[in-house]
C-alpha positions, 0 to 999 in steps of 0.5 A: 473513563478511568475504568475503560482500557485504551484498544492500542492493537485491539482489532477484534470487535467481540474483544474490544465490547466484552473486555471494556475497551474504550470503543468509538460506535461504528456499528452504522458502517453495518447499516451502510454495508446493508443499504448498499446494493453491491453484492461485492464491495471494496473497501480500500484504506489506508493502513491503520484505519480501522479497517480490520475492526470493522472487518471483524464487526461485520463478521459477528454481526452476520455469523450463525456459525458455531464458536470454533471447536476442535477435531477432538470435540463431539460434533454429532450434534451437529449431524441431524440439524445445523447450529442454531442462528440468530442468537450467538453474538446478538448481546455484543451489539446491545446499546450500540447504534445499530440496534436502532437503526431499524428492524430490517436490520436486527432481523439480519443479525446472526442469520448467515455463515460467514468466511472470515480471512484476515491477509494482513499478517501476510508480508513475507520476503519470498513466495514458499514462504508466502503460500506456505502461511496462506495455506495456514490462514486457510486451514485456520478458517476450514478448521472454524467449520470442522463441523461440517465433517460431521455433515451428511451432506458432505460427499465422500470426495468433498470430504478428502478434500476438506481433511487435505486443507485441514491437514495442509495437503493439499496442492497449489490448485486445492487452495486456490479452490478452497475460497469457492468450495467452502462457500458452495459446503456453507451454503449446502450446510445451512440452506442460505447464502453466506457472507465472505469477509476479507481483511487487508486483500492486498498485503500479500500483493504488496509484500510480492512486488518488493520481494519479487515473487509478483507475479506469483501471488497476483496469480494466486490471488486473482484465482482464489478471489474469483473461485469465490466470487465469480459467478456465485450469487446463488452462494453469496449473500455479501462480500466486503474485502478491505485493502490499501488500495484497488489493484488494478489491470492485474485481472484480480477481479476480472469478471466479478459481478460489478463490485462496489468499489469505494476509496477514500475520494468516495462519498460512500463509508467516508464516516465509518473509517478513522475518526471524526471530528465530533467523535475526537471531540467526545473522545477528548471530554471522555478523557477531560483532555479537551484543552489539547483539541487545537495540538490534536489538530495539528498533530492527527487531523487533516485527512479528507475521506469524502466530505468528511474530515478525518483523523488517524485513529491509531495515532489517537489511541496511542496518544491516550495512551503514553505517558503524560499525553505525549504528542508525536509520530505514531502512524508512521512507524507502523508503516511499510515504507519500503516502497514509498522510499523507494519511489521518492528516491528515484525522483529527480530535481523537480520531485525534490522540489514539489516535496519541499513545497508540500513540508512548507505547507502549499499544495500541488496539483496532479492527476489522480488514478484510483486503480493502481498499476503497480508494475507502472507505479516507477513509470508514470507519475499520475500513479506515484501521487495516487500512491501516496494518496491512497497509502494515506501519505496526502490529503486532497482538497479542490478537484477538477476533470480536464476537459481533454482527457478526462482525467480527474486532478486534484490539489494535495497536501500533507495532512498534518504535523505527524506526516510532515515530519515523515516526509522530512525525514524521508527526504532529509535521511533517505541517502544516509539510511541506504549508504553512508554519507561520507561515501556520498559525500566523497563522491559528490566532491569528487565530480565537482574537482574533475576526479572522474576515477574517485567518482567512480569508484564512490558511484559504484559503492553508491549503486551496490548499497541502493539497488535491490534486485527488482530495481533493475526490472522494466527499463534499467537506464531509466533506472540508472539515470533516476539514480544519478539525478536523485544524488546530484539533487544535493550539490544543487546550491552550486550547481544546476542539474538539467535531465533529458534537455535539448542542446546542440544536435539532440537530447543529453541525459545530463547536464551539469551546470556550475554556477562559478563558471570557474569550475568543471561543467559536465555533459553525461550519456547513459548506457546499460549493456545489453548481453541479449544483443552480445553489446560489451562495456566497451562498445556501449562506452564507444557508443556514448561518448561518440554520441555526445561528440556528433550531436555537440551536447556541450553547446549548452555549457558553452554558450553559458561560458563554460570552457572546462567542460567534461564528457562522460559515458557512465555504463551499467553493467548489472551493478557494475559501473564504469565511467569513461572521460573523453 
């Protein structure tokens, strides 16, 4: 083992066998990919899994095509018959376990061409920027198959198209047909059907919802997607697409052939992503380090894929490989978790709570939905738990189908010491991250003595550090309203803060309740103005207050014995905030 290199980054399978790179046998997933009757399937995970590795293991595996030549090579030999098939990775598979898994499977080795695209680098913060490396990333696979030029089974307008990719061209529309064209060349080219590969669909989509170009790149993708896969069984002989995460109700796969598509909860494939625990213990006497398993345990372990109980592999190949064996968090820091802060941060009282019991170690029950809506993912809870279960964030354990509904729930908990730690800080330095304490912390003080002008002064500085533009999308009181309880969560020792409650007439936005009934109890109402329907700040203020005047609020404060009470309309005007007393 002295002589074998640690893979930290390695994702390319012909480099990691050909460069002596420790590698963990996962050539089965080959096998299964094979027994599986899905022409398409769907394969999310979370990231730094594994996923690419196995994308590209598939992809030499399948592959008749020609190592990538350039414009400049002589390809004319290519002209009177295609290039030979079956030989050209073969010996990169010698002495792993797919080589014994049967005949009809080494009878498959390089005997397709196969369309490779890997979306994982695809984050961009704006949408020119976007297509702009989509286009790339194509021209990059069409310029793999540059032998295809040479083709006289090419036509003269197939052929301008080909040199429009090649030479980034071509149009929106030209790149949306590129997936489904070349497969329709490939497949003229060799007389067989073709394999399309496609590694980490969704980074592009993830990377559109936080940068605000969704709609934009969930409209190219689902073109894209369905030029190559809708209606092309004649072309195709397998897809295998790998993601995060199904996305779901956006019509990305509207109309594909009932794909395969199998999660983290599924039996299927629950081996061949991450690592084992027979595989971690081979790993840990490879490297005679064996007597660090129960550490490695509580660091790395945890995750349940099926019925298999999984550790993070990235975490475990970093591990190997620091200095002096060093355990601590290494998957997180590979994480975007822009959206993940995102979502915990406009949870109130009761999701601080449910993430303070799951730091302790318990487990909460919620409803799970595999198909993530992401426009829904700030409005419905059953998408907030699923999120962080896909993303790799929980693990589940116990399930049940409610009998009523039909919806699926299940327990969750962290997995392990390397998450617990990030959820601590997550909750413990979200605020400081985004705005400075002592703002916060001033503004807190402020409400608490009854200085309503300092509190908003402080609140509007609040609200101009944490809002980013797309947080103002959907339904912004709801927004708003997230914000303000999420802050009020950190005087929760002393006081008791009470969201969407009944009292006197109607239901307050909130209420809050000191537990020294010597001090200041409030009763706030929420406004945004809405400049559609000429509403101004004053008139929505008006509104407000006249509101918590008619249906008494306050009753609530009083009947706890609170006589210093104050009524506030905070409204929003944009990232404008005004408070108003009365």
């Amino acid at each position: 083992m002295d002589k074998k290199k640690i893979p930290v980054g390695v994702s390319d399978f012909k480099k990691m066998i050909t460069e002596n790179y420790y590698y963990v046998d996962k050539t089965l997933f080959i096998k299964e990919v094979i027994d599986r009757g899905d022409t398409i399937l769907l394969l999310p995970r979370p990231r730094r899994f594994g996923k690419t590795l196995n994308i590209s293991m598939l992809k030499y595996f399948y592959d008749c095509c020609p190592e990538t030549e350039s414009p400049e090579s002589d390809t004319s030999s290519h002209e009177s018959k295609p290039p030979a098939a079956g030989n050209t990775y073969k010996n990169l598979f010698d002495s792993l376990a797919i080589q014994n898994a049967g005949q009809e499977y080494r009878d498959q080795m390089g005997q397709f061409p196969v369309i490779f695209l890997t979306f994982k680098n695809i984050k961009e913060s704006d949408w020119e920027s976007c297509l702009s490396k989509i286009k790339q990333l194509i021209q990059d696979e069409y310029s793999r198959h540059y032998y295809l030029l040479d083709s006289k089974k090419m036509l003269p307008h197939e052929l301008d198209y080909f040199n429009r990719i090649i030479n980034l061209e071509g149009n929106k529309g030209d790149y949306e047909n590129s997936l489904g064209k070349l497969l329709v060349f490939l497949n003229r080219y060799y007389g067989k059907r073709a394999v399309i590969l496609i590694d980490e669909y969704d980074a592009p989509i993830h990377a559109g919802f936080n940068n605000n170009y969704y709609d934009e790149i969930i409209d190219f993708m689902r073109n894209f997607l369905c030029a190559g896969l809708k209606d092309t069984d004649q072309y195709l002989e397998k897809s295998v697409l790998t993601g995060i995460m199904r996305i779901a109700r956006e019509s990305i796969f509207s109309g594909l052939n009932n794909p395969g598509v199998y999660t983290l909860l599924s039996e299927e494939f629950d081996d061949k992503f991450g690592f084992t625990e027979r595989e971690v213990e081979k790993i840990l006497n490879d490297f005679n380090i064996f007597h660090m398993y129960e550490q490695i345990q509580q660091w790395y372990n945890g995750y349940t894929f099926g019925k298999e109980t999984i550790y993070n592999p990235w975490s475990i190949i970093n591990f190997l490989a620091s200095d002096g064996k060093e355990l601590k968090p290494y998957w997180i820091n590979t994480s975007d978790n822009q959206l993940v802060d995102s979502l915990l941060s406009k949870g109130g009282n009761e999701l601080k709570k449910e993430l303070e019991a799951l730091i302790r170690g318990e487990s909460i029950e919620k409803a799970i939905d595999e198909n993530i809506v992401l426009k829904d993912i700030f409005n419905r809870e059953d998408l907030l738990w699923s999120f962080l279960l896909m993303g790799g964030y929980l693990k589940q354990t116990q399930k049940r189908r409610h009998e009523t509904s039909g919806k699926m729930y299940y327990r969750l908990a962290i997995p392990n010491m390397e998450v617990r730690i990030t959820y601590s800080q997550i909750v413990d330095n979200y605020f400081s991250k985004k705005i400075e304490n002592e703002k916060l912390e001033i503004m807190l003080k402020a409400l608490i003595d009854g200085d309503v002008k300092l509190f908003e002064k402080m609140l509007q500085k609040v609200v101009s550090a944490v809002f980013s533009y797309h947080d103002f999308g959907g339904e912004p009181e709801k927004v708003y309203h997230a914000l303000v309880t999420g802050l009020l969560v950190w005087i929760s020792d002393t006081h008791e803060i009470k969201s969407n409650r009944e009292s006197g007439y109607g239901r307050y936005d909130i209420s809050i309740i000191p537990r020294d009934l010597r001090l200041t109890g409030y009763v706030i109402e929420f406004k945004t103005v809405d400049q559609a329907d000429e509403e101004t700040v004053e008139s929505a203020t008006t509104s407000a207050l006249k509101q918590i005047e008619e249906k008494k609020y306050e009753t609530e404060l009083l009947e706890r014995g609170i006589t210093n009470i104050k009524k506030l309309a905070i409204v929003f005007s944009g990232k404008d905030v005004y408070v108003k007393e009365k």
